[in-house]
C-alpha positions as CSV (number, residue, x, y, z in Angstrom):
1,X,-13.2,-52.0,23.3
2,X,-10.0,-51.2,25.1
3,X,-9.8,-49.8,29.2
4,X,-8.8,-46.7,27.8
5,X,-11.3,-46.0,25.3
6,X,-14.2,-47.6,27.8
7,X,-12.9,-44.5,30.5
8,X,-13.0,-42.3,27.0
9,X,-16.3,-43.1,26.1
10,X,-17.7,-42.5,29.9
11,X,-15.9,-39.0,30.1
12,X,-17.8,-38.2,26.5
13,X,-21.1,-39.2,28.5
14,X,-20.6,-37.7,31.6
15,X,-20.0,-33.9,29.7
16,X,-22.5,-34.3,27.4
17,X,-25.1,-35.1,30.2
18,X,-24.0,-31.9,32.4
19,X,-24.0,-29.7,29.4
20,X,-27.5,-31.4,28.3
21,X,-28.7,-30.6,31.9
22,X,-27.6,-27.0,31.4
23,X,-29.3,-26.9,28.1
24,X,-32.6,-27.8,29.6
25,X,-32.6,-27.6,33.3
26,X,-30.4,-25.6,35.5
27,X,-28.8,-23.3,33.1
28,X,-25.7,-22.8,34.8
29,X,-23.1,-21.7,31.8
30,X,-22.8,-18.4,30.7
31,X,-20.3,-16.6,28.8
32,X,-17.8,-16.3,32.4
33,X,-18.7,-19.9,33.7
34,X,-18.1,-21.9,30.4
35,X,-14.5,-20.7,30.7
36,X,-14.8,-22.0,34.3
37,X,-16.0,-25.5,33.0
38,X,-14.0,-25.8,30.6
39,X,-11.3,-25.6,32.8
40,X,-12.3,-28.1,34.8
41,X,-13.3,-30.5,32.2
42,X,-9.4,-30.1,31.5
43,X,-8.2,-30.4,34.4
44,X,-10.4,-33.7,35.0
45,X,-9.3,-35.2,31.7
46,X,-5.5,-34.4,32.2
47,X,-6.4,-36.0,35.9
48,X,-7.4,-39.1,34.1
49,X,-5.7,-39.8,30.6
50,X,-2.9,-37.1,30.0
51,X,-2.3,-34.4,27.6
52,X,-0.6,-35.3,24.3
53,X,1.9,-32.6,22.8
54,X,0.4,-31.0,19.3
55,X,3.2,-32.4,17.2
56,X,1.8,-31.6,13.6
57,X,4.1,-30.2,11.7
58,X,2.0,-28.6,8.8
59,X,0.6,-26.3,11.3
60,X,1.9,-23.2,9.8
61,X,0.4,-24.4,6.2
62,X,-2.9,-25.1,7.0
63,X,-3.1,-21.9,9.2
64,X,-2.2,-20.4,5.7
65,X,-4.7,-22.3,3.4
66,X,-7.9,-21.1,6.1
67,X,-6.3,-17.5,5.8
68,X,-6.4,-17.5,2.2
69,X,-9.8,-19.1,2.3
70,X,-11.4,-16.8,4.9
71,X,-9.4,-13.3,3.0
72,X,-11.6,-14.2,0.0
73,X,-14.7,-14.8,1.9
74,X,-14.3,-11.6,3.5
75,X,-14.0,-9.8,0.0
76,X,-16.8,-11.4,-1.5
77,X,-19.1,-10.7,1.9
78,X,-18.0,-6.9,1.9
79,X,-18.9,-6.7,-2.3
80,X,-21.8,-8.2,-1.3
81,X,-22.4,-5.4,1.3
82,X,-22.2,-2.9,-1.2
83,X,-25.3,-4.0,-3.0
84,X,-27.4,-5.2,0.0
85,X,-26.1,-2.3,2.5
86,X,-24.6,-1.9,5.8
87,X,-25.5,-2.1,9.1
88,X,-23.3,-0.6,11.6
89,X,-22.3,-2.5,15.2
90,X,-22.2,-1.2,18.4
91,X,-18.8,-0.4,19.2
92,X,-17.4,-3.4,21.7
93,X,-13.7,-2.5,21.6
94,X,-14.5,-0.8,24.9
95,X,-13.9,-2.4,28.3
96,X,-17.6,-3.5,28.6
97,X,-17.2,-5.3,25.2
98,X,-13.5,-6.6,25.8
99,X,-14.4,-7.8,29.3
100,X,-17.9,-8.8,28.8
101,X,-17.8,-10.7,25.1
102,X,-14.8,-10.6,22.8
103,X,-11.9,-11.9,25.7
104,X,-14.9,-14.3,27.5
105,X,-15.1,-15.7,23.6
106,X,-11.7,-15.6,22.8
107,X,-11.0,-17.7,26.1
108,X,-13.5,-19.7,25.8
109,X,-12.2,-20.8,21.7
110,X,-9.2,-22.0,23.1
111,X,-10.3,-24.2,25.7
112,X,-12.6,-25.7,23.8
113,X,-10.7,-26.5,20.8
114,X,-7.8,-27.6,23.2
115,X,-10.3,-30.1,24.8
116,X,-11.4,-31.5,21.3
117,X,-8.4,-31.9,20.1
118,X,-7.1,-34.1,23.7
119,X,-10.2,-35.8,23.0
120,X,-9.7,-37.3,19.5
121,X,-6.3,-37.6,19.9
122,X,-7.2,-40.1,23.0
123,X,-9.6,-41.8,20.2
124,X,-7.3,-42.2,18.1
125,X,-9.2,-44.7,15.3
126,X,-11.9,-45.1,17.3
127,X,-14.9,-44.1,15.1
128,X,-17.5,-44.7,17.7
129,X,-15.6,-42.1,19.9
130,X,-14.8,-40.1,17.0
131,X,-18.6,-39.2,16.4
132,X,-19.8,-39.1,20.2
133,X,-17.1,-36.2,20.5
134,X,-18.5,-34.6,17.6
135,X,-21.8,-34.8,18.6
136,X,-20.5,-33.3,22.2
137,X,-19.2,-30.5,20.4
138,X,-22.1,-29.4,18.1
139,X,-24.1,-29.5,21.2
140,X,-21.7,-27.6,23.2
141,X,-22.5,-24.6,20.4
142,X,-25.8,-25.1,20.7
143,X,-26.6,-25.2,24.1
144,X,-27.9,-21.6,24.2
145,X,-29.9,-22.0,21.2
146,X,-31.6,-24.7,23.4
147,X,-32.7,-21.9,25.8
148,X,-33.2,-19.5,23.5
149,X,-35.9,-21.1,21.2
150,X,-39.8,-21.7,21.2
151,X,-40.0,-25.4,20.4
152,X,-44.0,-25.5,20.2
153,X,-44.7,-24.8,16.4
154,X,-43.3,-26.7,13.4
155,X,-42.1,-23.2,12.3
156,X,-39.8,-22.4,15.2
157,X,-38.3,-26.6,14.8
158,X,-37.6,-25.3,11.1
159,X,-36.0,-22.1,12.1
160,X,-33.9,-23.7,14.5
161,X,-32.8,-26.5,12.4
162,X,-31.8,-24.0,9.9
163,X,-30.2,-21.1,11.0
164,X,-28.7,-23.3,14.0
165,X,-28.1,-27.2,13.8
166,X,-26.9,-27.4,10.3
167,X,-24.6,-25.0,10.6
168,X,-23.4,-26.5,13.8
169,X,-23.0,-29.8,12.3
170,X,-21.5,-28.6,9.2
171,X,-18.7,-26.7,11.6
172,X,-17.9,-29.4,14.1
173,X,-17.7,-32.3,11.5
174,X,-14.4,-30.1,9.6
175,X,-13.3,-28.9,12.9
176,X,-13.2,-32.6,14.0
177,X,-11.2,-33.7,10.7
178,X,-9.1,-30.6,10.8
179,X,-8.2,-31.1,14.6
180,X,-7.0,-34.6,13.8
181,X,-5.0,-33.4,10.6
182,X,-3.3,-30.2,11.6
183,X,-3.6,-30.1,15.6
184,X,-6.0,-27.2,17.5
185,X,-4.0,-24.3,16.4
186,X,-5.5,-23.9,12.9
187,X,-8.6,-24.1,15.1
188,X,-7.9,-21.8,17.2
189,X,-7.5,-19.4,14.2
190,X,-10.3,-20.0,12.7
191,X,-13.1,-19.9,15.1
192,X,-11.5,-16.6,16.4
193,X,-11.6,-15.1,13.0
194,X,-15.2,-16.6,12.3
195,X,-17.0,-15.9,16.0
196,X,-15.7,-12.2,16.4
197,X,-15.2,-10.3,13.4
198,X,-18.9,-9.3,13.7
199,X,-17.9,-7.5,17.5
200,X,-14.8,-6.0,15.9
201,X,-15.6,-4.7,12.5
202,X,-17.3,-1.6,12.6
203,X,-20.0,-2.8,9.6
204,X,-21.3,-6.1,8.7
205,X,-23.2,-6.8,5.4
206,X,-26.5,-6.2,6.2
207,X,-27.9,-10.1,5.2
208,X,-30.9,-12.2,6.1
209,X,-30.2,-14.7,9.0
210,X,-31.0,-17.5,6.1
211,X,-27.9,-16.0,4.3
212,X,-25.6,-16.1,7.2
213,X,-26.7,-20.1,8.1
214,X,-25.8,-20.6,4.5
215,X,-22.5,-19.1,5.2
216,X,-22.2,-21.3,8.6
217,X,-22.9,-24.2,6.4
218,X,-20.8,-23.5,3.1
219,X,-17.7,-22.1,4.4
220,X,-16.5,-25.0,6.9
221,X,-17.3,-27.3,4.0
222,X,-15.1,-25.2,1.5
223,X,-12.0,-24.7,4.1
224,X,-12.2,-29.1,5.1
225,X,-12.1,-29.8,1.2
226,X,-9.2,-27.8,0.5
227,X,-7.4,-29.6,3.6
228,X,-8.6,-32.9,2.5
229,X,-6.9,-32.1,-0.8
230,X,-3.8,-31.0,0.5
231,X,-3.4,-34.4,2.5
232,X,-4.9,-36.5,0.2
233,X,-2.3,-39.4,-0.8
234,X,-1.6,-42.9,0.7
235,X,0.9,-42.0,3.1
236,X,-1.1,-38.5,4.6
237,X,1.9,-36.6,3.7
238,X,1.1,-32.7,3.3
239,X,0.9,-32.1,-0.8
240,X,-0.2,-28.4,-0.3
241,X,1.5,-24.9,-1.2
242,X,4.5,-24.6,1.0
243,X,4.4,-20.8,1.5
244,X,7.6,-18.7,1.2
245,X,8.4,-15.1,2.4
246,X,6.9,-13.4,-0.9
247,X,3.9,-15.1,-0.4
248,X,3.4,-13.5,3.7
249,X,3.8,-10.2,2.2
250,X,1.0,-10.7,-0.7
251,X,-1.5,-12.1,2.2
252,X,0.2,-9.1,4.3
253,X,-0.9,-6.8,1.4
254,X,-3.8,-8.1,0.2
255,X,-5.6,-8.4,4.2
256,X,-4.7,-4.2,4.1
257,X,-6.6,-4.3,1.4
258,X,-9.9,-5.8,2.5
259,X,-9.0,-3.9,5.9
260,X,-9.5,-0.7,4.0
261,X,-12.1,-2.4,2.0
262,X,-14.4,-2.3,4.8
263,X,-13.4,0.7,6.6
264,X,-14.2,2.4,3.2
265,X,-17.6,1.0,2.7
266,X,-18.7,1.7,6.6
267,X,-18.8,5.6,5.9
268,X,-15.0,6.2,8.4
269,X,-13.9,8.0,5.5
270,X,-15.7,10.7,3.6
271,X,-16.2,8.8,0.1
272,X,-17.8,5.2,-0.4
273,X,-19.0,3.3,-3.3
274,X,-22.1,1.5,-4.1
275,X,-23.1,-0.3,-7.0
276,X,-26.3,0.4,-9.2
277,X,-28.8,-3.2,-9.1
278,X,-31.2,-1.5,-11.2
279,X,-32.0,0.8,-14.4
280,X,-34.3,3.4,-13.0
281,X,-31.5,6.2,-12.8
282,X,-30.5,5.3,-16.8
283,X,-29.4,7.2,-18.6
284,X,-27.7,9.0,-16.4
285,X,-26.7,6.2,-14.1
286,X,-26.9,2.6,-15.2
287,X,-27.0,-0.5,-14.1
288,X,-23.5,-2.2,-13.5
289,X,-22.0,1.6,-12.5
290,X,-20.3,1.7,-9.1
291,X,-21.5,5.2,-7.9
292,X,-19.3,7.4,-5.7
293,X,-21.0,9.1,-2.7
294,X,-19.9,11.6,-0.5
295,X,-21.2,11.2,3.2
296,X,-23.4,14.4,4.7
297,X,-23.5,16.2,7.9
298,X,-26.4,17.6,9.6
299,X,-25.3,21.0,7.8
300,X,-25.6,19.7,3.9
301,X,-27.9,21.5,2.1
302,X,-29.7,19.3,-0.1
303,X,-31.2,20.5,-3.2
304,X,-33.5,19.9,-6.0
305,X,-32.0,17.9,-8.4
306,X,-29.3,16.6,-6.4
307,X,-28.3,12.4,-6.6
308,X,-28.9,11.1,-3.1
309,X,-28.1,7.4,-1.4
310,X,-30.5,6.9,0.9
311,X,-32.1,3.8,3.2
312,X,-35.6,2.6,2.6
313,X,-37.1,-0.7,3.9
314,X,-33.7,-1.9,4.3
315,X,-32.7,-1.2,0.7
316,X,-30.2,1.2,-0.4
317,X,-31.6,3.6,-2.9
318,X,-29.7,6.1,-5.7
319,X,-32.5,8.3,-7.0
320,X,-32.6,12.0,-7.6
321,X,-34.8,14.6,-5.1
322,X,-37.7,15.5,-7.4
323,X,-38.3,18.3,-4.7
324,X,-37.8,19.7,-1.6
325,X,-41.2,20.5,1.0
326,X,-40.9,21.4,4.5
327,X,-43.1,20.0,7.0
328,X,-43.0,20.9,11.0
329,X,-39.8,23.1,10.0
330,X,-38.4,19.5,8.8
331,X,-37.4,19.1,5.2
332,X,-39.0,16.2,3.9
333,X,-38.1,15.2,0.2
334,X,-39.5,13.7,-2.8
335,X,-37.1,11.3,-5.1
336,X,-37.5,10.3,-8.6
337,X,-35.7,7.9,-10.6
338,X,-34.4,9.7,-14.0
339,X,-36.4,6.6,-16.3
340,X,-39.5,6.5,-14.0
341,X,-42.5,7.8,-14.7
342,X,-43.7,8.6,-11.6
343,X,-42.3,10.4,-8.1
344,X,-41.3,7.5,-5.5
345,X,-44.5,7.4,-3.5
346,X,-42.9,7.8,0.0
347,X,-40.8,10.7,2.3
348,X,-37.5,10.5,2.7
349,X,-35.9,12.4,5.4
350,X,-32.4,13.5,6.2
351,X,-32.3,11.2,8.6
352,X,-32.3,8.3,5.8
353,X,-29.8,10.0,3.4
354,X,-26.4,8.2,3.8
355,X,-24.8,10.9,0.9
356,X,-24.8,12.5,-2.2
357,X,-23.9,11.0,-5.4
358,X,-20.3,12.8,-6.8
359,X,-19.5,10.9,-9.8
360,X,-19.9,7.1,-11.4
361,X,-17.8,4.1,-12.4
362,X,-19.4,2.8,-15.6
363,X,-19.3,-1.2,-15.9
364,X,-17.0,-1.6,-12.4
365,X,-20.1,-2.8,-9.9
366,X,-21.4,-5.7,-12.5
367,X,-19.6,-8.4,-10.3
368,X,-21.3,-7.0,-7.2
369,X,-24.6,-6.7,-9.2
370,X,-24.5,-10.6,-10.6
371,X,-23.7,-12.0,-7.3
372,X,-26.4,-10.3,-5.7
373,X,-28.6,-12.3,-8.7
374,X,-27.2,-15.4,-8.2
């Protein structure tokens, strides 16, 4: 092994010790002092081997291809939403959650893939240091999983596994090919867009945390493929889409679009949509329809025979109030599907009721409806 890959290989060790000590013992990195290591592990490293200028020159493209990649994963999530329902974040674009999450995280994304990328470019073919840095890396995102988790039970080693190391492994091995092929700055782009749209958006689908590992394992996997295509000939030369003025205004267009998509579907606006996963409201509503619902205040009077949208167990329910009773000067009310027999056998309260059905789409929501299936 050359000098300069022995001095590599010793760096590699020496970070993933402190940041394994960390994990386990002295838990010294949190969201302000990572940025402070970081730092210094740059600093250190440009001490000892130099930085090397990012020099790609499909940079632009590939920022392109993830963009594409991620705009369509964003419309399928958001469909998704409207059959599984919303759940609303806290607002963090305030100065608690600008100061105390989104610009620690944002920092933090740039160091970091800044470092990996110094790091494999100093490897250069080196497979041996190639995987150590990739192995640095997943651990790097999972060193406050490390803290976080109850590692007595089988069940809790299966849970962690899961919903944390395959998805980390899955990430850091296309982040490591894509930081060799295209530089950090496609990088940089995606884990931005990926680690802090959930802070930022003001509604996220409301999904299991089994869905959202399946995400954090598929969706690295699809955007390195389409890469791996683009540069796949003998001589690496970029064979992807080179993108012309037209095209920045169709992704300028069509990223309003899912904008609006999800702003629409988080209740800013006074009409949303939801799409019908079952028959019970047929004839009048039936499955496949995409129902339009008008959001209530604490002043709607709800009535007999009115279609309502309202939460129960985590599912969105269309169903019609079968009647009205008023308990502890609350009105509590009794729903019905139009092709059940029977009343639902539970209250709903105003509290529950996101709006009142105004009108119906017939056929539009099947998409949404055989995704949800699959």
């Amino acid at each position: 092994m050359k000098r300069g890959y022995k001095k590599l290989l010793l760096f590699e060790f020496f970070v993933l010790i402190l940041v394994l000590l960390n994990s386990f013992l002295f838990k010294f990195l949190n969201q302000f002092t990572i940025i402070l290591f970081f730092i210094g592990l740059l600093f250190l490293f440009k001490f000892i081997f130099g930085f090397e200028k990012d020099k790609h020159r499909y940079t632009k493209n590939v920022i392109i291809e993830i963009f594409i990649i991620l705009l369509m994963f964003f419309i399928i999530f958001y469909l998704f939403g409207l059959i599984v329902g919303f759940v609303k974040n806290n607002s963090y674009l305030n100065f608690y959650g600008l100061s105390n999450i989104i610009i620690p995280i944002f920092i933090t994304i740039i160091l970091k893939e800044i470092l990996r990328y110094e790091i494999l470019m100093k490897a250069s073919d080196n497979k041996l240091l190639i995987i150590l840095s990739c192995i640095l890396f997943i651990i790097f995102d999972l060193f406050n999983s490390f803290s976080l988790n109850d590692f007595s039970s089988k069940y809790n080693i299966f849970l962690f596994i899961s919903l944390n190391l395959i998805p980390a492994i899955s990430n850091n091995i296309v982040c490591t090919y894509l930081s060799i092929k295209s530089g950090y700055k496609p990088l940089i782009f995606y884990q931005i867009i990926i680690q802090l749209y959930s802070y930022i958006l003001p509604i996220i689908p409301d999904v299991s945390e089994y869905i959202l590992s399946l995400i954090g394992l598929l969706l690295p996997i699809i955007i390195g493929r389409k890469i791996y295509n683009d540069f796949r000939v003998e001589n690496d030369e970029y064979i992807g889409r080179n993108y012309k003025k037209k095209d920045y205004l169709i992704l300028g267009f069509s990223s309003f679009i899912v904008i609006f998509l999800v702003y629409f579907c988080s209740g800013y606006f006074k009409y949303h949509v939801i799409a019908i996963a079952s028959g019970s409201m047929h004839p009048y509503l039936n499955k496949g329809d995409l129902v339009v619902v008008e959001k209530i205040n604490k002043d709607t009077k709800l009535k007999k025979g009115m279609i309502i949208a309202y939460k129960y167990n985590g599912v969105t329910i269309i169903h019609r109030i079968n009647r009205v009773v008023k308990i502890n000067n609350e009105d509590i009310f009794y729903t019905k599907g139009d092709s059940n027999n029977e009343e639902d056998k539970y209250k709903v309260k105003k509290s529950m009721i996101s709006g009142i059905v105004k009108g119906n789409i017939d056929y539009v929501g099947w998409p949404i409806v055989w995704l949800n299936e699959l």
